[in-house]
C-alpha positions as CSV (number, residue, x, y, z in Angstrom):
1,X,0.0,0.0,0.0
2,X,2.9,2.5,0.8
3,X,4.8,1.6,-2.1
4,X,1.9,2.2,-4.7
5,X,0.9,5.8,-3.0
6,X,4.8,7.3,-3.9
7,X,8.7,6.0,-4.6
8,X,11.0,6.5,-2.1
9,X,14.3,6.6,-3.6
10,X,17.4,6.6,-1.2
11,X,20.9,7.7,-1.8
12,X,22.5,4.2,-0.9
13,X,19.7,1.9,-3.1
14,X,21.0,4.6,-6.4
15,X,25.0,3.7,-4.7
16,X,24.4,-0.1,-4.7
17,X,23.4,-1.5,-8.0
18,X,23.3,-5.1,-6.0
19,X,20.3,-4.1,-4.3
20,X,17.2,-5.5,-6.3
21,X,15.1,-2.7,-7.9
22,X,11.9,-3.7,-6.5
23,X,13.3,-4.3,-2.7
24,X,12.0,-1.3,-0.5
25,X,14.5,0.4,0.9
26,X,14.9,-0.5,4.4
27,X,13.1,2.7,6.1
28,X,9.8,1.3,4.0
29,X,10.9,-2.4,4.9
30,X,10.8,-1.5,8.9
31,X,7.3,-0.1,8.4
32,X,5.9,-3.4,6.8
33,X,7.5,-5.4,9.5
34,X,5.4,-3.5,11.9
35,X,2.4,-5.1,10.1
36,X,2.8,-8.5,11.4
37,X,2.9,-7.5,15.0
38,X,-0.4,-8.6,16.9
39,X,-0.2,-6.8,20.0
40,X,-1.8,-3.3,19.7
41,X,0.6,-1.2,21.8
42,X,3.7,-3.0,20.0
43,X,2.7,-2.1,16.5
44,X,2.3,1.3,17.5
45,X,5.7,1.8,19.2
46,X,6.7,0.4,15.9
47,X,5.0,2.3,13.8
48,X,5.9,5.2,15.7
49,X,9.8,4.0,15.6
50,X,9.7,3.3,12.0
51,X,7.6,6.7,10.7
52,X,10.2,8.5,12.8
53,X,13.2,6.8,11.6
54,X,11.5,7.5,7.8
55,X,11.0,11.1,8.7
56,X,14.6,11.5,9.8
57,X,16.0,10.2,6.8
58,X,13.8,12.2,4.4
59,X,15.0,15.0,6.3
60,X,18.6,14.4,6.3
61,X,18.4,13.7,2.5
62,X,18.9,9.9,2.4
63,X,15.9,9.5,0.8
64,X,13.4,11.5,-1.3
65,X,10.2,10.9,-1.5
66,X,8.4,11.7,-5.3
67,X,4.4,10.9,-6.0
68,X,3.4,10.4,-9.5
69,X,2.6,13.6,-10.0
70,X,5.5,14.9,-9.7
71,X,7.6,11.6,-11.4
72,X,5.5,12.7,-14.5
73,X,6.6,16.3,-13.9
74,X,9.9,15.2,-14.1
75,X,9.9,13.1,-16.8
76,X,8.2,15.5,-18.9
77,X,10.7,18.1,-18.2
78,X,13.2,15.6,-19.0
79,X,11.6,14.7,-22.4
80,X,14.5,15.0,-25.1
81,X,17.3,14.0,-22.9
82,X,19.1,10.3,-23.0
83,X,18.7,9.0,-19.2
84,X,19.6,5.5,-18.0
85,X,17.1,3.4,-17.1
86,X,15.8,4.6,-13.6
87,X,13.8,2.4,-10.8
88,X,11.8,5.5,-9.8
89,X,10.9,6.8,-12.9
90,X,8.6,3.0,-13.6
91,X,10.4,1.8,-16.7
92,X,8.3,-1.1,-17.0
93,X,6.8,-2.6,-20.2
94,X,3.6,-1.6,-19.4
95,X,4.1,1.9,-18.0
96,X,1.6,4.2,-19.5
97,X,3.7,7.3,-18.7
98,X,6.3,5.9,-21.8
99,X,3.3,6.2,-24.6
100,X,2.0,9.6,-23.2
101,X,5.9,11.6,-23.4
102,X,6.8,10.0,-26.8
103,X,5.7,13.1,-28.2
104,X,5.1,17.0,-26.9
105,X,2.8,19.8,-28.6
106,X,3.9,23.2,-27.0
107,X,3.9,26.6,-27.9
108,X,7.4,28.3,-29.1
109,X,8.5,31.0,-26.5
110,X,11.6,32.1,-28.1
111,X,12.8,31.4,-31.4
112,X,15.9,32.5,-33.5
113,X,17.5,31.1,-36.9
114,X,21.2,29.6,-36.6
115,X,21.8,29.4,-40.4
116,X,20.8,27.2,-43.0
117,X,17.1,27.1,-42.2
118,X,18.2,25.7,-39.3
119,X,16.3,26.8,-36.0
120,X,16.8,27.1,-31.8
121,X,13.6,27.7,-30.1
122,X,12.5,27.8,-25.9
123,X,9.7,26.2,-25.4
124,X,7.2,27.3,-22.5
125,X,8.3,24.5,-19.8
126,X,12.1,26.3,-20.6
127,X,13.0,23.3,-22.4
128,X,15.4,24.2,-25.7
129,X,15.8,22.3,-29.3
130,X,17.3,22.8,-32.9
131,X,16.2,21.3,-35.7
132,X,19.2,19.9,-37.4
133,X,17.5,20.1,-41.2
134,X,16.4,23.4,-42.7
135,X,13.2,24.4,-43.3
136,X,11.5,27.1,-45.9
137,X,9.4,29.1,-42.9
138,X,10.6,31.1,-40.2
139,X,8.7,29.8,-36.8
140,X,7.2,32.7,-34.5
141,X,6.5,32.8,-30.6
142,X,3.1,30.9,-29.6
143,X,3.2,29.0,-33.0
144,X,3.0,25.4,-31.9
145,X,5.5,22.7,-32.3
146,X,5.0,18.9,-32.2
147,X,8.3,16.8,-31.4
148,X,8.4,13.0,-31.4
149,X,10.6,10.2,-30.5
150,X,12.4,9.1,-33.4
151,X,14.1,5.5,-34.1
152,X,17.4,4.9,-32.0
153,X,17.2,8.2,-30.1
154,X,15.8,10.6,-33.2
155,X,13.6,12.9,-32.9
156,X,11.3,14.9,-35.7
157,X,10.3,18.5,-34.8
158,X,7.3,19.8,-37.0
159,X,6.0,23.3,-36.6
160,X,2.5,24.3,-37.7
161,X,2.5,24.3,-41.8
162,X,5.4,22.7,-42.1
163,X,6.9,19.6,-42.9
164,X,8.8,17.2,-39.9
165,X,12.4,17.3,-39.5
166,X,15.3,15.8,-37.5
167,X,16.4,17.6,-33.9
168,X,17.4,17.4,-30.9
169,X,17.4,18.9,-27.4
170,X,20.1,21.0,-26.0
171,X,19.1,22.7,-22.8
């Protein structure tokens, strides 16, 4: 039940590739054990033990805790960038998350040519790109822009009434 409300994400599980991805780490572990005690008063001295030993380390940085909200936040922001497989980002087969960011439509904030047709625009989340292929039109601020995911790391930029070309992310 804790695990599927948020990810807790500790600096020693990132340290220790042996540790198994799915394991708990053991602040999260300590508060499952507390589960199998029978005796009222017991399970609530652990409880109490293990939510304060949990709180401690959150607060002394060992471990962050992220909700899905903000994991999608992230990854969205993240969206252009090549990033090892992560345990708390969900990089399961099945993760819905991976269809719904293999593509963005934004609005251009900023936009200037860099020579042969070739363009470096902001986008609203701050996020910036250049096409790597020149194109006829000049793009303008609040024009929209649709980038996808690409084959092997590609990824095709297309601004309103024009065609799709090749580009990448550089800040």
């Amino acid at each position: 039940m804790i695990r599927s409300a948020f990810t807790v994400l500790t600096a020693a599980a990132l340290a220790a590739p042996a540790v198994a991805a799915d394991e708990p780490p053991a602040a999260i572990q300590a508060l499952g054990a507390c589960r199998a005690m029978t005796d009222n008063a017991q399970r609530l001295a652990c409880y109490d033990q293990a939510a304060g030993a949990l709180l401690q380390s959150v607060e002394n940085k060992e471990t962050v805790v992220l909700d899905k909200q903000e994991v999608r936040k992230t990854k969205r922001s993240l969206f252009g960038f090549s990033l090892p497989k992560l345990p708390f980002f969900g990089n399961d087969k099945d993760d819905k998350d991976e269809e719904e960011f293999s593509q963005i439509d934004e609005p251009i904030k900023t936009v200037r040519s860099i020579g042969y047709g070739r363009f470096r625009f902001t986008l609203e989340d701050g996020a910036t790109w250049e096409t790597t292929e020149g194109i006829n039109a000049f793009p303008k601020p609040g024009q929209k822009v649709l980038i996808k995911k690409g084959l092997m790391g590609s990824y095709f930029i297309r601004f309103e009434g024009n065609r799709s070309v090749k580009g990448m992310r550089v800040g």
